[in-house]
VOLUMSE-210513 format. One record per atom (N, C-alpha, C, O, CB): residue in one letter; x negated, y negated, z. Coordinates in steps of 0.001 Angstrom, whole numbers, plus 500000, padded with zeros to 6 digits. Glycine has a CB too. Layout:
# residues N
aXYZ ...
END
This chain:
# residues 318
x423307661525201580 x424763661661201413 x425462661350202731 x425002661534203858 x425138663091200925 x426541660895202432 x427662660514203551 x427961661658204353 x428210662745203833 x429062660007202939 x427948661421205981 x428723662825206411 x430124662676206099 x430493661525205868 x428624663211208038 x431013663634206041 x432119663924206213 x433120662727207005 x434042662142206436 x431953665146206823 x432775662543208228 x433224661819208968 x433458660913208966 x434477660493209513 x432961661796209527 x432354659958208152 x432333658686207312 x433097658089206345 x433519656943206196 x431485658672206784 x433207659328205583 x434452659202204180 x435562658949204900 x435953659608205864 x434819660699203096 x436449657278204082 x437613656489204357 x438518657329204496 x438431658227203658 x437982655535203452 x439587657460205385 x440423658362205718 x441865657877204249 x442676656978204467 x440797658141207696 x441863658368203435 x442569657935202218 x443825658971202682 x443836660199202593 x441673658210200533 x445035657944203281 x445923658848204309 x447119659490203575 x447347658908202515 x446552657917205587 x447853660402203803 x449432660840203480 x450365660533204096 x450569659543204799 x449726661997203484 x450991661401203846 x452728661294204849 x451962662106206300 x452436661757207381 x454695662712203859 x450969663016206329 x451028663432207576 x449504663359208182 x448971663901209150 x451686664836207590 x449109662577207322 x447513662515208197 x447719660810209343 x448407659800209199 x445667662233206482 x446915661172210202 x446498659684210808 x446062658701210125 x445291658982209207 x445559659690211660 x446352657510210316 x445758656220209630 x444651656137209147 x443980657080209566 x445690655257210304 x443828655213208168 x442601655107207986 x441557654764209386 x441931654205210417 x442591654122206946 x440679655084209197 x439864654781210754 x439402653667210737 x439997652950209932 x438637655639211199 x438542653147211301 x437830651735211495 x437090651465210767 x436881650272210548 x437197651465212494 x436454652365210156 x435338652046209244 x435726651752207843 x434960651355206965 x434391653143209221 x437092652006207715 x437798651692206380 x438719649896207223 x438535648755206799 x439253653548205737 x439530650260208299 x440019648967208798 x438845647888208547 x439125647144207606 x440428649086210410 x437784647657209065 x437194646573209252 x437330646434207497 x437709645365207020 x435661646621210173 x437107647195206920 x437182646361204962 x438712645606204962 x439008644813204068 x437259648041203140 x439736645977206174 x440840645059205387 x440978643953206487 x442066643378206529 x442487645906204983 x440133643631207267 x440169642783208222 x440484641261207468 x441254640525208085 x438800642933209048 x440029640855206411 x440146639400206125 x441176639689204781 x441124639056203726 x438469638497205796 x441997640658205049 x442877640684203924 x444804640728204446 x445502641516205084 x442298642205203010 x445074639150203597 x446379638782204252 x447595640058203871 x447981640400202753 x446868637129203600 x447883640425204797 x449116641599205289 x450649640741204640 x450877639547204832 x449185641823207584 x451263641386204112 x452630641146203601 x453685642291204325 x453576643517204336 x452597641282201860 x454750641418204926 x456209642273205477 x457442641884204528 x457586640941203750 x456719641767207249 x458035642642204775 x459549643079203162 x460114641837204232 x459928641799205448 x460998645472202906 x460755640984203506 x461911640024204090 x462701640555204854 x463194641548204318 x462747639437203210 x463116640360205979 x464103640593207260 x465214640620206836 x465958641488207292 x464141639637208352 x465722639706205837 x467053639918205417 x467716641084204715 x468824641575204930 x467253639026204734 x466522641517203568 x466568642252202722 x465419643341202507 x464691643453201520 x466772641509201836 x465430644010203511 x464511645291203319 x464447646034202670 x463462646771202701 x464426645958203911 x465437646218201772 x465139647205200658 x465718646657199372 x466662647290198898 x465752648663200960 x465132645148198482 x465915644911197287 x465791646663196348 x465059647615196616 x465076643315196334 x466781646516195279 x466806647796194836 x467392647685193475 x468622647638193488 x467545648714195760 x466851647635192345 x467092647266191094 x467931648118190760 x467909649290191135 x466084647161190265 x468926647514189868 x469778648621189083 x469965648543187670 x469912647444187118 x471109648676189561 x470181649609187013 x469854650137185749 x471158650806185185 x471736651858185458 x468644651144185866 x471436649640184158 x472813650060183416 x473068651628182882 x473997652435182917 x472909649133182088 x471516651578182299 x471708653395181753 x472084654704182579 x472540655818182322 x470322653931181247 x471704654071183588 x471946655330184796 x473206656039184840 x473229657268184907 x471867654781186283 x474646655073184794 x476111654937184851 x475858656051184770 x474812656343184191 x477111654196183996 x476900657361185438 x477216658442184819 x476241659405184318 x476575660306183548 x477891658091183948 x475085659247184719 x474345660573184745 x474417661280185980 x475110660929186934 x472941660410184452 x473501662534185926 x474031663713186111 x472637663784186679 x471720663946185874 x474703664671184929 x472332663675188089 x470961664349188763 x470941665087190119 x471382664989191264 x469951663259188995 x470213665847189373 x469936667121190740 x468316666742191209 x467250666583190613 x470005669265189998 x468811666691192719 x467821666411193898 x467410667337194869 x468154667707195778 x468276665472194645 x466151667763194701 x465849668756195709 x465317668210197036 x464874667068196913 x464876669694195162 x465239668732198306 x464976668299199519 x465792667094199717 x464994666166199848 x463584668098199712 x466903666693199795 x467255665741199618 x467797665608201404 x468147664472201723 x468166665693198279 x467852666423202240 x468189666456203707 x467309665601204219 x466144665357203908 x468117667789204415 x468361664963205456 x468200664282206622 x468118664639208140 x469014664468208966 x468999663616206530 x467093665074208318 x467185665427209985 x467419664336210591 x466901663339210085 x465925666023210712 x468125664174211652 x468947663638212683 x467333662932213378 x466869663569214324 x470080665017213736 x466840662150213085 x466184661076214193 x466430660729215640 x467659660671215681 x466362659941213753 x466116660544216490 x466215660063217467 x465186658780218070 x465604658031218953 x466267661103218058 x463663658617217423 x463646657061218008 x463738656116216960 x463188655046217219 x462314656667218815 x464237656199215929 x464173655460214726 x465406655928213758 x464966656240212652 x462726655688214052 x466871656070213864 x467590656545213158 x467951656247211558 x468568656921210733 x468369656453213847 x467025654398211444 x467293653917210086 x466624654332209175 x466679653793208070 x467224652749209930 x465773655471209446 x464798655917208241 x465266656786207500 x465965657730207868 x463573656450208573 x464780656442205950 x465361657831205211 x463541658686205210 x462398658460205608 x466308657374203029 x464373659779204435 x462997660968203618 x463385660478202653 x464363659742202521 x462907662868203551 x462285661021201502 x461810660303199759 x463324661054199413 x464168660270198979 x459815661123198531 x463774662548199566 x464836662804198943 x465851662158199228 x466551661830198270 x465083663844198987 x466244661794200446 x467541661649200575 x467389659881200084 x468445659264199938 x468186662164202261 x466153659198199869 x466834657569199760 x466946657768197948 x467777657223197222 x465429655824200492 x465705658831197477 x466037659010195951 x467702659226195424 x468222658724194427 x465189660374195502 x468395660235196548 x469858660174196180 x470730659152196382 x471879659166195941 x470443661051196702 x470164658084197150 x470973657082197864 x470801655711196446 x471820655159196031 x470128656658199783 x469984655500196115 x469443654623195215 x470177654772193823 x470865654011193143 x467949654870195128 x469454656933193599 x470437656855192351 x472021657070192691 x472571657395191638 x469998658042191265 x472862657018193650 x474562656857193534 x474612655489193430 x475505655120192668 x475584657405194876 x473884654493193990 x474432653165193877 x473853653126192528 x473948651921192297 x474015651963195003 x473251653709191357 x473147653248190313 x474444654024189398 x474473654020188167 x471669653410189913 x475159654472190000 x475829654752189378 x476153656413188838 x477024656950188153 x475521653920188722 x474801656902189643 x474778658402188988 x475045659213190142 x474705659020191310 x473303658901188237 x475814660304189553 x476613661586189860 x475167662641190725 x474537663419190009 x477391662406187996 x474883662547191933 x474302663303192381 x474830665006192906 x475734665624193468 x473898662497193161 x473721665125192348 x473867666949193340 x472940667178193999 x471899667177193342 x473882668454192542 x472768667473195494 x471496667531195739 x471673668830197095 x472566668925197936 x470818665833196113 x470403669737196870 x470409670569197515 x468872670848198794 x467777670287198780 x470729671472196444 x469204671514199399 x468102671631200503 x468261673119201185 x469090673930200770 x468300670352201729 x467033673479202690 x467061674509202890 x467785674525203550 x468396675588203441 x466292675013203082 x468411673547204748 x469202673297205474 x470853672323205347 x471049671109205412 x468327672924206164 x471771673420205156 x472929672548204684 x473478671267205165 x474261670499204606 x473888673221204742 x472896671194206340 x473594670383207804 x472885669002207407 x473479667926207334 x473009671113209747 x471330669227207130 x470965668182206745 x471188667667205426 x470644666635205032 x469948668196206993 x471875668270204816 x471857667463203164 x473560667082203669 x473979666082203087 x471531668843201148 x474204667491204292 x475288666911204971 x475479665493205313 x476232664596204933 x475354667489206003 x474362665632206314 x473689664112206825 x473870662848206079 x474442661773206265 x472171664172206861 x472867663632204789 x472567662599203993 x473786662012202958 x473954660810202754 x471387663077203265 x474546663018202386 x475568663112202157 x476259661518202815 x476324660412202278 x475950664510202658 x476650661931204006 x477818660937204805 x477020659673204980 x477678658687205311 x478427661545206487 x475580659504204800 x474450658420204943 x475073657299204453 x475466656236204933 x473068658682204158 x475043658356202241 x475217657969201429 x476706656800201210 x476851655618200901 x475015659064200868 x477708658089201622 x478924657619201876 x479460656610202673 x480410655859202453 x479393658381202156 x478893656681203403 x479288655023204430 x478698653891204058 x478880652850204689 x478796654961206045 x477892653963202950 x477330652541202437 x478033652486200928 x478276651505200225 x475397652467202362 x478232653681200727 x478903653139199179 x479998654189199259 x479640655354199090 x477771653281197500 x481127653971199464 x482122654929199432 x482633655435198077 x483280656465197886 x483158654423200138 x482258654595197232 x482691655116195224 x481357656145195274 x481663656942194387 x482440653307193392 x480347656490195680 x479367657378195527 x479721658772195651 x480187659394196605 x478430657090196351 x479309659233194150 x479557660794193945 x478153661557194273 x477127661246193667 x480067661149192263 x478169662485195182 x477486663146195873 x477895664605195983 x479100664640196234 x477421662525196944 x477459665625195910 x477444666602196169 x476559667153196646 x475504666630196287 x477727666988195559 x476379668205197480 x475171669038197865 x475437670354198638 x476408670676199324 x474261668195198722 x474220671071198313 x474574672826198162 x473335673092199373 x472799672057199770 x474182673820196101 x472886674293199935 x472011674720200609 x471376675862199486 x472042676688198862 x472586675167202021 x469984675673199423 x469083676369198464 x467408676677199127 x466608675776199379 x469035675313197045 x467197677869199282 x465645677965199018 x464983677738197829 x464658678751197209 x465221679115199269 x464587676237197162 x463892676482195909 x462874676903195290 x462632676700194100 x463829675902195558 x461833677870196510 x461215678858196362 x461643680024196127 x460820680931196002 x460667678910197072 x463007680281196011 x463650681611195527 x464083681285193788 x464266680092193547 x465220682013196650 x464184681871193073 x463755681996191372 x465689682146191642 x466265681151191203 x462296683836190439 x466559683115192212 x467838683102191976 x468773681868192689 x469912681546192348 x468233684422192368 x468094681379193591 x468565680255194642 x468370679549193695 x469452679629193114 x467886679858196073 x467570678713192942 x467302677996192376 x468427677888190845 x468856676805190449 x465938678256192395 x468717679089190228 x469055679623188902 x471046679107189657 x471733678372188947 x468334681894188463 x471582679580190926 x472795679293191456 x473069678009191234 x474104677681190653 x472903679582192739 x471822676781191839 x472035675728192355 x471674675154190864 x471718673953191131 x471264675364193746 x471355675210189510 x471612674880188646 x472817675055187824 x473258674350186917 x470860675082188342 x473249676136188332 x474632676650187277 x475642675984188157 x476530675631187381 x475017678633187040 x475996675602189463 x476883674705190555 x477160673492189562 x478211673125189037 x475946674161192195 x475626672903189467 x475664671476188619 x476157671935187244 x476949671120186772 x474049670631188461 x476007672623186735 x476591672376185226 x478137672720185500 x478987672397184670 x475825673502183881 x478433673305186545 x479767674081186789 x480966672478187166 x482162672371186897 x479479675510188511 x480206671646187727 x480695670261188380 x480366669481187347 x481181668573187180 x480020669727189799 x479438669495186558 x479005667966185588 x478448668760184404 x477628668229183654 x477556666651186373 x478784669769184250 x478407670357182897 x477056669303181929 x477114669126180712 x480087670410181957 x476079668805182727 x474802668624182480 x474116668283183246 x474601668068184357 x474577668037181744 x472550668048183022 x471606667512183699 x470515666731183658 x469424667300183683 x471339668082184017 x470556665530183599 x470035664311182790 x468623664055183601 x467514664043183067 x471199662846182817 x468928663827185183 x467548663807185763 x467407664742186971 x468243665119187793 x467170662367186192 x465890665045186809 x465480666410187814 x464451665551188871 x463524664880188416 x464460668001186790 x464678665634190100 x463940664673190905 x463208665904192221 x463721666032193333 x465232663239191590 x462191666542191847 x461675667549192642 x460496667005193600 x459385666607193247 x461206668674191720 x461139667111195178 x460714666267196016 x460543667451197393 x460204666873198426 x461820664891196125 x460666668481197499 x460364669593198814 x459071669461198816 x458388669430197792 x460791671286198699 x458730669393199734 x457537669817199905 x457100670146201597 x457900669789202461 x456711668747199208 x455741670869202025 x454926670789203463 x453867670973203297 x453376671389202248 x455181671609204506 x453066670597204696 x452120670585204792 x451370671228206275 x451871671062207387 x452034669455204404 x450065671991206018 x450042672492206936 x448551672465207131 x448046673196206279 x450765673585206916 x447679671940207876 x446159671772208447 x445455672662208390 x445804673728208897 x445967671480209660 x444244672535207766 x442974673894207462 x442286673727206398 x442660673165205370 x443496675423207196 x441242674220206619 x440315674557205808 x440088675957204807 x440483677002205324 x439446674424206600 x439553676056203575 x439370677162203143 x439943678644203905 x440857679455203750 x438094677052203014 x438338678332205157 x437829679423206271 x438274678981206706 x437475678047206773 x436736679864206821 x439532678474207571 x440086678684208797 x441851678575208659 x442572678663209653 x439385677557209819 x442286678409207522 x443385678413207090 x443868679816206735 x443363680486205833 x443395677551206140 x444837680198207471 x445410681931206575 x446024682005205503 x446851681259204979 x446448682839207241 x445593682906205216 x446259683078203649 x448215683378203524 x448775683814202518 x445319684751202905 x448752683080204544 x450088683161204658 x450400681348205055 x451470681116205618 x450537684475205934 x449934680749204902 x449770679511205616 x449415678747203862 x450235678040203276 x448286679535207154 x448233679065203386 x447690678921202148 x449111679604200990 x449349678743200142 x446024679863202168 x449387679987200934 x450837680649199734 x452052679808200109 x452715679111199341 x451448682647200029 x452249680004201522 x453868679172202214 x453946677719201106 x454930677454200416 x453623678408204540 x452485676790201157 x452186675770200740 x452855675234199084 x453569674374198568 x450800675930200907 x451756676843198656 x451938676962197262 x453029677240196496 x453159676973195302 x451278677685196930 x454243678083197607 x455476678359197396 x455937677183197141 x456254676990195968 x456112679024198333 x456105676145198039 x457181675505198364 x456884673843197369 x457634673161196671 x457266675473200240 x455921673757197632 x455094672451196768 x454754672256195151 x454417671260194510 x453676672422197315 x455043673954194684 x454176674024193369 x455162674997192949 x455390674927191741 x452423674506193380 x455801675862193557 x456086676974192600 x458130676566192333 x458805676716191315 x455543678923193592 x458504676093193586 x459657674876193471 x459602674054192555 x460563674205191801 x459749674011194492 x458878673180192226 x458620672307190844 x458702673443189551 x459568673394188677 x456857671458190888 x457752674340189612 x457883675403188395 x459301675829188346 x459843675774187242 x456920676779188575 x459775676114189043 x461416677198189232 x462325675879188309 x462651675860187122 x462294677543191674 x462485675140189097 x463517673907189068 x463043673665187528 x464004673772186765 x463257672404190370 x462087673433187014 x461396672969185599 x461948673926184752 x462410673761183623 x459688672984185489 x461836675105185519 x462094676391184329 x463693676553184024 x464006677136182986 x461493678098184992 x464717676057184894 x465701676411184408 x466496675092183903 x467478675197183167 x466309677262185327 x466061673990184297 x466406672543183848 x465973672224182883 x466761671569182201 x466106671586184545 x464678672440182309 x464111672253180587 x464707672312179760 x464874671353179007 x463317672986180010 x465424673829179539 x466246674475178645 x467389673952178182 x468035674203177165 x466541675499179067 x467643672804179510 x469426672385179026 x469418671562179027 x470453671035178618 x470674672591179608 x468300670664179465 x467514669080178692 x467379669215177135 x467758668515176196 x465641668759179281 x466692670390177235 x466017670427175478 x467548670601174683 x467906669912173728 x464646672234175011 x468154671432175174 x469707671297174054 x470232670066174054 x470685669602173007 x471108672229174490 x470250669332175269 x470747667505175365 x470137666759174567 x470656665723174152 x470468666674176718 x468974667136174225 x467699666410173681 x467403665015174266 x467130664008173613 x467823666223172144 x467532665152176000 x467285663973176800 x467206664482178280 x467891665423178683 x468441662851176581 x466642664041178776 x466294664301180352 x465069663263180668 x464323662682179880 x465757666071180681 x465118663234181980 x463956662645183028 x463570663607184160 x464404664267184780 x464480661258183796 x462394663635184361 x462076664415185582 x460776663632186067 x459916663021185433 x461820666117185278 x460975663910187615 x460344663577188183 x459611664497189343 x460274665390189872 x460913662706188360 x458240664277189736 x457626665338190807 x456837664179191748 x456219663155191455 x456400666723190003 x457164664849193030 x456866663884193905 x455252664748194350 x455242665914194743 x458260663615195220 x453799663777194161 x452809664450194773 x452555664003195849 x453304664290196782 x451802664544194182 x451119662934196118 x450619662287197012 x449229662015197349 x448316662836197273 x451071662692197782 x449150661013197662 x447741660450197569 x446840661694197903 x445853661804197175 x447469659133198652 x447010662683198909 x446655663424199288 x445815664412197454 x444623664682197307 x447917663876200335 x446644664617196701 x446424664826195992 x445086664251194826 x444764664991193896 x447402664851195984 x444499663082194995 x443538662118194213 x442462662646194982 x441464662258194374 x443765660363194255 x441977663503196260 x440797663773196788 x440723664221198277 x441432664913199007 x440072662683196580 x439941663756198368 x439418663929199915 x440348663199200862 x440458662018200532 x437862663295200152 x440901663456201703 x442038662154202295 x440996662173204259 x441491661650205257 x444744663065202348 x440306662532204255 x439794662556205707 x439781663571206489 x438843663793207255 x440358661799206410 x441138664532206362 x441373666076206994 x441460666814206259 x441601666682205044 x442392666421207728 x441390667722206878 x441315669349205694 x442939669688205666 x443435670213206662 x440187671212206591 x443509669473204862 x444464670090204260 x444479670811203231 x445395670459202487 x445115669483204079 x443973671544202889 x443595672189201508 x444516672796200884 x444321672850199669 x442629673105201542 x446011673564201474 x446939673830200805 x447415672779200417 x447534673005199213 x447679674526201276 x447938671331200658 x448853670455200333 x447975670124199317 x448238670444198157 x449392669427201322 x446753669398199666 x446102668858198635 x446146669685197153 x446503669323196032 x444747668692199151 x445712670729197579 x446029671354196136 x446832671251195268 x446837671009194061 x446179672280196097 x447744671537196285 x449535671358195591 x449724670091194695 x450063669988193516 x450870671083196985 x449398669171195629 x449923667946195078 x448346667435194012 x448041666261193800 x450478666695196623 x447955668043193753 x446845667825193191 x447283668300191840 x446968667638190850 x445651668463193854 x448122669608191704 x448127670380190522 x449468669670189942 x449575669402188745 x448156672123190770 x450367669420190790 x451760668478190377 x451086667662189589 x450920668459188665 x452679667583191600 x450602666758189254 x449945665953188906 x449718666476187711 x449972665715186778 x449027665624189662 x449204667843187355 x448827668231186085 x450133669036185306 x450455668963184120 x447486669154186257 x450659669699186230 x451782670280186200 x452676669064184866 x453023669263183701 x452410670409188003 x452775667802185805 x453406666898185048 x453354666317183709 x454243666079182892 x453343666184185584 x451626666089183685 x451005665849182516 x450896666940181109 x450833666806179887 x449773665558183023 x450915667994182030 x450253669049180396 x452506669138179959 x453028669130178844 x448843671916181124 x453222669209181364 x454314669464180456 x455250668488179879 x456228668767179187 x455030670264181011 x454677666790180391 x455105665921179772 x454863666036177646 x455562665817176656 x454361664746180665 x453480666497177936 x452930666212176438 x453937667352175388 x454240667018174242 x450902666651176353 x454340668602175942 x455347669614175085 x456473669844175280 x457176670802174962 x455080670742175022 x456774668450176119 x458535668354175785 x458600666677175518 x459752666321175768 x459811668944177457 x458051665920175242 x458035664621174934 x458884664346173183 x459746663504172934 x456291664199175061 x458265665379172197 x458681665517171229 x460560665768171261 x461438665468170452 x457758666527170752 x460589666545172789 x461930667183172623 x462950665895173299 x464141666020173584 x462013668868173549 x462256664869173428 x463595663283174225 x463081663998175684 x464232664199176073 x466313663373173806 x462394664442176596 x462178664815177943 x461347663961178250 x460432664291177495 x461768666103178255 x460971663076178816 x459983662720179997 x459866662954180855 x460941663140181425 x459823661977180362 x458741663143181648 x457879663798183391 x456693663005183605 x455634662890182988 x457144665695183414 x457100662566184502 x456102662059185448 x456346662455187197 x457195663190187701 x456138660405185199 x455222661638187861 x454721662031188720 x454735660471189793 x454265659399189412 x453401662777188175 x455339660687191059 x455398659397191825 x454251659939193137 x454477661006193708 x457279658927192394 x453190659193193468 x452504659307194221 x452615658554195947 x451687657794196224 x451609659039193422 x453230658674196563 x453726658239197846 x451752658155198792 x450813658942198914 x455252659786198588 x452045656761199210 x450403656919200107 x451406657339201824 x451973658345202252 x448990654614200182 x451166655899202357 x451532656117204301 x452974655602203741 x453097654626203002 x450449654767206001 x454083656445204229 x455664656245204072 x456068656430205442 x455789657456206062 x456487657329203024 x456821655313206014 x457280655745207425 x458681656417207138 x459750655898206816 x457408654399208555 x458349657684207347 x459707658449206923 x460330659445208610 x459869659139209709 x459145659833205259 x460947660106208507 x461303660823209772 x459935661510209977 x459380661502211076 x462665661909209667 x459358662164208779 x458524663029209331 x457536662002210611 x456951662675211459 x457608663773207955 x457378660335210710 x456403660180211960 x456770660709212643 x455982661562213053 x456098659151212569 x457944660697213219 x458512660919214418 x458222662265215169 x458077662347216389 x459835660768214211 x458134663660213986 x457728664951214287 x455777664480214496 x455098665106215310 x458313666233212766 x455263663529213776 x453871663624213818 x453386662799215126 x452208662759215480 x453250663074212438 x454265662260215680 x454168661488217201 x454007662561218022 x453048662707218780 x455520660566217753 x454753663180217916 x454862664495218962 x453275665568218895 x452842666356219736 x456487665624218309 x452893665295217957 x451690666341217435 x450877666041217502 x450082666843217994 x451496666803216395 x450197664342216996 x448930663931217044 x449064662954218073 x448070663155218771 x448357663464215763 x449958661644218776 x449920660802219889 x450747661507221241 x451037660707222130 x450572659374219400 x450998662421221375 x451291662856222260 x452978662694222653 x453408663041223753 x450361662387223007 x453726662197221727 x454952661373221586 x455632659918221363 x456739659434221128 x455293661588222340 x453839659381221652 x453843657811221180 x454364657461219824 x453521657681218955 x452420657248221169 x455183657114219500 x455785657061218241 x455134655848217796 x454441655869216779 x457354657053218213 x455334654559218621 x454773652989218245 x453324652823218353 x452780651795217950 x455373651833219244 x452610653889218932 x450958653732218704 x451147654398217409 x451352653519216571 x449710654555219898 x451159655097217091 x451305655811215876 x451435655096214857 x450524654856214064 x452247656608215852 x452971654546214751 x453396653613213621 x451869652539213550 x451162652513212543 x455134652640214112 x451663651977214406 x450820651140214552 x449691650945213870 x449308649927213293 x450602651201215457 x448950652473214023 x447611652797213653 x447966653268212093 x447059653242211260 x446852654020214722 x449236653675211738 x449116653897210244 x449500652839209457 x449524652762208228 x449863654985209797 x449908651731210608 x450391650161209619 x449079649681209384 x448900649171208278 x451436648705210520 x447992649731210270 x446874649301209945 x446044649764209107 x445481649008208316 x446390649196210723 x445849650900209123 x445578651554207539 x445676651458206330 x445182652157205446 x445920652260207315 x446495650345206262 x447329649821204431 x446798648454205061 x446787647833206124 x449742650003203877 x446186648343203191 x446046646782203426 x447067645607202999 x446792644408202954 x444865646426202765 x448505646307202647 x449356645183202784 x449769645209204462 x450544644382204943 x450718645330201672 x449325645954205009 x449460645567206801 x450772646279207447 x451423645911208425 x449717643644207117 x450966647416206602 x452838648242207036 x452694649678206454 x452220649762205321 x454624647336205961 x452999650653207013 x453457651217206056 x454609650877204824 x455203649811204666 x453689652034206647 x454741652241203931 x456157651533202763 x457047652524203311 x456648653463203999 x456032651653200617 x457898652378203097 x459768653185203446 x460342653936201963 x460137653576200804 x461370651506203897 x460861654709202303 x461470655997201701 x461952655318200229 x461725655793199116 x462898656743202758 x462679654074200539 x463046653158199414 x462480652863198546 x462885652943197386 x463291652240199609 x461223652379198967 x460655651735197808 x459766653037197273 x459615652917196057 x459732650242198203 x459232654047197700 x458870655506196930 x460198655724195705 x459995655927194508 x458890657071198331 x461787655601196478 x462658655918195890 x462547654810194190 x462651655011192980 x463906655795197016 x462348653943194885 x462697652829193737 x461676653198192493 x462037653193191316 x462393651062194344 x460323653521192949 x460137654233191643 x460220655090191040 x459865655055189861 x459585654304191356 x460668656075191550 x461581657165191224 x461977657095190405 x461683657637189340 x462420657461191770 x463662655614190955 x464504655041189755 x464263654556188606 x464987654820187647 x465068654245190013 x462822653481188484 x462367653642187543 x461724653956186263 x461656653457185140 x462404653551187724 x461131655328187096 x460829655923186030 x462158657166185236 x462131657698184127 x459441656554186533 x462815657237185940 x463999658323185567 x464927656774184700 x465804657137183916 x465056659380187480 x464823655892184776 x465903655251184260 x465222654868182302 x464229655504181950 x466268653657185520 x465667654171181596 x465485653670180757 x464127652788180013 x463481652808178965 x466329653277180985 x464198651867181575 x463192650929181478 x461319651567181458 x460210651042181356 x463587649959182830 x461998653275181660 x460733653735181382 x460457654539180530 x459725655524180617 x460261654144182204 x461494653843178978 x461304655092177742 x460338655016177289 x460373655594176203 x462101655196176573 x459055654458177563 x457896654494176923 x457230655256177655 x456031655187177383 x457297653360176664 x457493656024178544 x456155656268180116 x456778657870180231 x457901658372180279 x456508654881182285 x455215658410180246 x455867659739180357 x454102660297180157 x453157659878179488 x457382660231178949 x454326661633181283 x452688662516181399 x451711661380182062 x450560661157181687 x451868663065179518 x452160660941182753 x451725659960184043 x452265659715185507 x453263660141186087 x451839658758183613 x451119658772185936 x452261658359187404 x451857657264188187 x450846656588187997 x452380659584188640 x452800657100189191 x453272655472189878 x452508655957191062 x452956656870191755 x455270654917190220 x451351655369191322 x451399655062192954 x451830653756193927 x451561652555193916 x450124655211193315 x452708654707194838 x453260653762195853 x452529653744197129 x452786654608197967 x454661654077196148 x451503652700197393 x450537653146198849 x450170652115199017 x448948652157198871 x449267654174198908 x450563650879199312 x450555649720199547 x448881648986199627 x448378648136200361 x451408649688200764 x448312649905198336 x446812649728198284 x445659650621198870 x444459650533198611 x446616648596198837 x446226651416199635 x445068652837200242 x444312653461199362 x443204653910199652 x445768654169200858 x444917653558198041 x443551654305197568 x443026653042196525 x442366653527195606 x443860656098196630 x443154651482196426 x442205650898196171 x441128650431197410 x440431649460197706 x442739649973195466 x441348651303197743 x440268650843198986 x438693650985198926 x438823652054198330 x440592651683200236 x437689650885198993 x436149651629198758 x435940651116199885 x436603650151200265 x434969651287197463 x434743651804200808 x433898651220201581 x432287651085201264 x431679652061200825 x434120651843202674 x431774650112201452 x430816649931201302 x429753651018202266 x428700651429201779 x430853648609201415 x430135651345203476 x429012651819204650 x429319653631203887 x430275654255203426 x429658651398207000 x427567653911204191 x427353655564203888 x426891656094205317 x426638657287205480 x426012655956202564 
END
């Protein structure tokens, strides 16, 4: 059997790049970059007009060596106002859903946006920041549940306050938000929802993360068992799988694993994907849009991975 060490580093939003022993498999494989002109094409979807979606984590911390980056929430809100839909979107920090807010607004000034400050690990925080939205748009068409963290360890060496924080915020946020948004889908007899996991979630990714993995491991099922008993009711759920996303969080992971090197960093996780880049907040977002929009009334108790090929990866060496 393989040691540990050996197994392809199959990466996330917060692990290091794949290592060498997975690089050398993409060595003779031609790398693709998004056009210079147009970095983020972004499809739009007539049905969207005038719906009604609530976005969790949808905040923007303030960047400093890279200010053009979004997080998965805030470009998911940015994508769906230019489609036309009525966002509400809430976070733990008001300042940053602020951010994103005025992001939004200076690129599309007709964009309806709102946003509240919420712990969506709290069962009444959560129950407020649903009744806000019906109070402003008296419905709720799509649920786009995207909070999440992550925090390093093993079984045995991870604390069990460290191990729950995880489970709070990754798993039991998706449950809360599900539990009070279902109910007023099922009277609409229409909704979309969406749960953001991560490759991290399909296995072994190289480090011990064992709270995240879990998390985003069970989203995954979370999605599936409750796609199948509200499907009957016009609801669809699925699940968008994000691989290496250059989102703000590098910038905190420069500081942690390169010492503040931000561009070795970027570097070593562009090389890790065998289209030769990481992907951006956008194009995670864009499937988002697609699956919450129309074009995905057939699709539902499944999910999209966005990982620019990381987990088709195998290596041959044991």
């Amino acid at each position: 059997m393989a040691s540990l060490s050996k197994i392809p580093t199959l990466c996330s939003n917060f692990i290091l790049p794949l290592r060498p022993l997975v690089c050398s498999t993409l060595s003779n494989v031609r790398h693709y970059t998004l056009p210079s002109r147009n970095r983020h094409p972004v499809a739009l979807y007539n049905d969207l007009k005038d719906k009604v979606a609530l976005v969790t984590g949808i905040g923007q911390a303030q960047q400093t060596v890279d200010p053009s980056q979004w997080g998965n929430g805030a470009a998911a809100a940015k994508l769906l106002a230019n489609n036309g839909v009525k966002v509400f979107g809430c976070d733990l920090h008001l300042k940053d859903a602020e951010r994103t807010k005025q992001r939004i607004l200076e690129d599309n000034q007709d964009a309806i946006v709102e946003v509240w400050e919420a712990d969506v690990t709290k069962s009444h925080d959560v129950s407020a920041v649903v009744q806000r939205v019906l109070d402003k748009f008296s419905r709720i068409d799509i649920l786009v549940n995207n909070v999440g963290m992550s925090r390093p360890g093993g079984p045995a060496d991870m604390s069990v306050d460290a191990f729950r924080s995880q489970l709070e915020v990754n798993l039991t946020s998706t449950f809360l938000c599900c539990h009070e948004v279902l109910p007023i889908m099922e009277k609409q007899r229409a909704g979309a929802i969406t749960v953001t996991s991560s490759i991290a979630g399909l296995g072994y990714i190289g480090k011990m993360h064992i709270g995240y993995s879990t998390t985003k491991a069970a989203l995954l099922n979370f999605a599936k068992c409750t796609a199948v008993q509200y499907a009957p009711k016009g609801i669809r759920i699925n699940a968008v799988i994000p691989g290496l996303i250059r989102t703000p969080l590098v910038e905190r992971l420069a500081k942690e694993y390169q010492a503040g090197n931000y561009e070795k960093l970027v570097k070593r996780r562009d090389e890790g994907v065998p289209l030769g880049r990481q992907g951006t907040a956008m194009e995670v977002a864009n499937a988002t849009l697609f699956l919450v929009s129309d074009a995905a009334s057939y699709i539902t108790g499944t999910s999209l991975t966005v990982d620019g090929g990381v987990t088709a990866v195998v290596s041959n060496k044991g």
